[in-house]
Each structure stands twice: as structure tokens, then as C-alpha cells.
N, C-alpha and C positions, 0 to 999 in steps of 0.2 A: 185761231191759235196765235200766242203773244207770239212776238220775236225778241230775242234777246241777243244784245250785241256782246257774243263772249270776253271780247278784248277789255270794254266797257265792264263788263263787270269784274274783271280780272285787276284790271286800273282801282275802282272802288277797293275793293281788296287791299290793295297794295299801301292804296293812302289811307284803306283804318288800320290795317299794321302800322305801319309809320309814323299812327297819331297815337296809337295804343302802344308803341315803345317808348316815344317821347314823354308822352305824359308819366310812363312809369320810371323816368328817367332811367333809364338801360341803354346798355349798347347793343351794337348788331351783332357781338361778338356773347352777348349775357341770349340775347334772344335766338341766337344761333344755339347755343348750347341747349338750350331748354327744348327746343325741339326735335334734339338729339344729331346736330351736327356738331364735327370739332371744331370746326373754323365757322370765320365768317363770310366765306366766300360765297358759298351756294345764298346765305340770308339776305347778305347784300345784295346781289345779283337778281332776288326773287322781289325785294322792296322796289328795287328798281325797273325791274319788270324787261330785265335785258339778257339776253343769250337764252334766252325760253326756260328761263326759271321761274318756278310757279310753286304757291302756297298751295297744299292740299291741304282736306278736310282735315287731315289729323295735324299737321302741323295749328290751323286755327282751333282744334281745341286744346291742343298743348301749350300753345300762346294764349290764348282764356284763362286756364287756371292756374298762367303763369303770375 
């Protein structure tokens, strides 16, 4: 059986969000909204990967065919 270091893939995550807003030059406030938050506080906090904010699946497909 693999192991997988949750944190570690939660990290990956974080830095292709990050690099998949930048490139599409948006803010965290354009990339909050498309995922159906009003502010940018929870996106922020989830890129950054601080107070136990976390991307789920649906948010990365809302950010996909954002």
C-alpha cells in the first residue's frame, strides 16, 4: 500500500492554484468569487494553506473552467 503525505499533497495543490491564478492573471478576490465565495478571505487563506482552509474537489473544478 502507497503512503501519501496528506499535508504534501494539500501543499501541491495550493502552489498549482497559485500558479493557475497568476498565470491567468486574476486576483484572489476574481478566484474567490468563481468559486462561489464573496470575499477573499476563505481563498486567501486556502492558497495559503493557514487556519485549516482547504480547496475541495469542487472548488478545483470551478477553478478549471474558470
Amino acid at each position: 500500500m502507497c503512503h501519501y503525505d496528506v499535508e504534501e499533497i494539500h501543499a501541491q495543490i495550493r502552489h498549482n492554484v497559485k500558479l493557475l491564478r497568476e498565470m491567468k492573471g486574476k486576483s484572489q478576490l476574481e478566484m474567490a468569487l468563481a468559486i462561489g465565495h464573496s470575499s477573499a478571505a476563505f481563498y486567501a487563506k486556502a492558497e495559503l494553506g493557514i487556519q485549516r482552509k482547504k480547496f475541495n474537489v469542487e472548488h478545483l473544478v470551478k477553478l478549471r473552467m474558470f
